[in-house]
N, C-alpha and C positions, 0 to 999 in steps of 0.2 A: 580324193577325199574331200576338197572344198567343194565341189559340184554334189554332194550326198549334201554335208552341210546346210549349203545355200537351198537346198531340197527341203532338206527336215525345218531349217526356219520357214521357209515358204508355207511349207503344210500346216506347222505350227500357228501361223498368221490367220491362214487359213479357219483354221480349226477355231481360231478364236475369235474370230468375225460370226462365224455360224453360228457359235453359241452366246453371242452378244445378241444377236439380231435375235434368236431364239429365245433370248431372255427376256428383251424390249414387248416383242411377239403378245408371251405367256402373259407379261404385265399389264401390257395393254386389254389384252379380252380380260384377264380378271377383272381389269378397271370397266369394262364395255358393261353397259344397263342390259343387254341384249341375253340373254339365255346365249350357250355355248351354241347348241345345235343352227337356235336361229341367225347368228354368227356368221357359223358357215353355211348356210342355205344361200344368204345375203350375201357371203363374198362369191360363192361359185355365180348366185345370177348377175353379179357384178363382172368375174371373167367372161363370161359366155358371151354379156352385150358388148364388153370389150374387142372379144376375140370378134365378132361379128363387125364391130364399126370398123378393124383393122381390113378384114376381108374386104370389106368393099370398096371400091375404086374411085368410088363418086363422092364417098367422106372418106374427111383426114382423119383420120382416128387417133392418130398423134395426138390431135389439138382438143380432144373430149376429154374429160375426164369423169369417169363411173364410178358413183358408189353405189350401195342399195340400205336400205336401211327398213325393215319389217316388211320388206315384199314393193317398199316402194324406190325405181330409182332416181336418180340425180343426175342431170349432163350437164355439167359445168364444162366451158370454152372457151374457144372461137370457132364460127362458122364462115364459109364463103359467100354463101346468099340462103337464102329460106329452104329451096329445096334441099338442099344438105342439113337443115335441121330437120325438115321432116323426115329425113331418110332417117336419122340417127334416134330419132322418136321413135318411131315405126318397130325400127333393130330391139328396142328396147322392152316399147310395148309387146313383141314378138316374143319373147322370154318367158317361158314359162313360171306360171308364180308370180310374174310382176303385175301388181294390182293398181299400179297410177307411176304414172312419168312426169317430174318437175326438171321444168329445164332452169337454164341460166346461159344459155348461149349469145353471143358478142359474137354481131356483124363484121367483119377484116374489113369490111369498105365502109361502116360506117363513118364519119368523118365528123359528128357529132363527138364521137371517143374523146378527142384529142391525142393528147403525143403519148407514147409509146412507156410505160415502165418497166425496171427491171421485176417481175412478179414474183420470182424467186426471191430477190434480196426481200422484198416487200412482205412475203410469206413469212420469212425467219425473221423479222421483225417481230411482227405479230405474234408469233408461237412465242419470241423473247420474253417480250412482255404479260403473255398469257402464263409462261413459267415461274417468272418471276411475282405473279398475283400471290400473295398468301391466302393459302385457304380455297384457291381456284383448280378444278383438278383440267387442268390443260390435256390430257391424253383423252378426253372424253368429246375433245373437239376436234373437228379436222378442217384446216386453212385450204382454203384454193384462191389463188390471186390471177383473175384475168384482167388485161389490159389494167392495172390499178384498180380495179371495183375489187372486194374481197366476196367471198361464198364463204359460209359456217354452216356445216353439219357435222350431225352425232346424236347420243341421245344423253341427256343429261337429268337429275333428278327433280328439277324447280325451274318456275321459271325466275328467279333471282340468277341463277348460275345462267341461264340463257340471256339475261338482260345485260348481264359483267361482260357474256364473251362476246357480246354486240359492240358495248362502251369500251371494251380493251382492245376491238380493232380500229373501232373507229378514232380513236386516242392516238393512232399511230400516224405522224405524216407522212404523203402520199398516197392515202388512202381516198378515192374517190367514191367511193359508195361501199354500205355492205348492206348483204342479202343474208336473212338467216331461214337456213333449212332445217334448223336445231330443234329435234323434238325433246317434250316434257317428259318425262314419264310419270 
């Protein structure tokens, strides 16, 4: 009887993560400037150069991260040396529908970088204080933190709102440079 129990909370747990994550999900694209459909066009050519950079042997696919945004995508990183960016270009430009490739990839052997941050904590910094802006819609942006430099994209409606989520990352210490891929609409 306790092994059903400890089942049915499980499921329960279960069940309520699904439909948290389902709700954040629906909130998020309502909030998204993008048409639905164009939404998921953009995220599937986002899986596909994904599932592509993981395939291959010569990039770490780990270390990329894809978005796409109107047909255009995004490689934010770390690479190992050049030719691994242009393999993961290449993967990307391959993608059917994708109309332009912006990178942001970070050399592993550069030694200009400096030392090493945590990019995670750095990231939830960032998003803290983008939450905490009054009047800023934080879901409209998306944080990448390599090696300490940050990346901003999304699509937003001004560029006021575009110029805040520049000034509220760069406002964060630890932050060595930001890049923004933040379109106006």
């Amino acid at each position: 009887m306790q092994k059903k129990s400890q089942w049915l909370g499980l499921t329960a747990l279960l069940l309520c993560a699904f439909v948290l994550t389902g709700c954040y999900s629906a909130y998020r694209a309502a909030r998204d400037e993008r048409a639905v459909d164009t939404q998921v066009d953009d995220a599937k050519k986002a899986s596909n150069i994904k599932y592509a950079l993981l395939a291959d042997d010569s990039v770490k696919g780990l270390d990329i991260s894809v978005s796409v945004y109107y047909g255009v995508a995004y490689l934010v990183g770390i690479v190992e040396n050049d030719l691994q960016e242009d393999v993961a270009v290449a993967h990307a430009r391959a993608e059917q529908g994708v109309t332009s490739v912006k990178t942001y990839l970070l050399n592993r052997n550069d030694k200009t970088l400096g030392q090493s941050v945590d990019d995670t904590t750095l990231a939830a910094r960032i998003r803290t204080r983008m939450i905490e802006e009054k009047g800023f819609e934080s879901t409209q942006v998306k944080v990448k933190c390599v090696l300490g430099h940050v990346v901003l994209m999304g699509v937003v409606d001004n560029s006021a709102a575009r110029d805040k989520a520049i000034a509220l990352a760069r406002s964060v210490e630890g932050v060595k440079q930001v890049k923004s891929f933040i379109i106006v609409k």
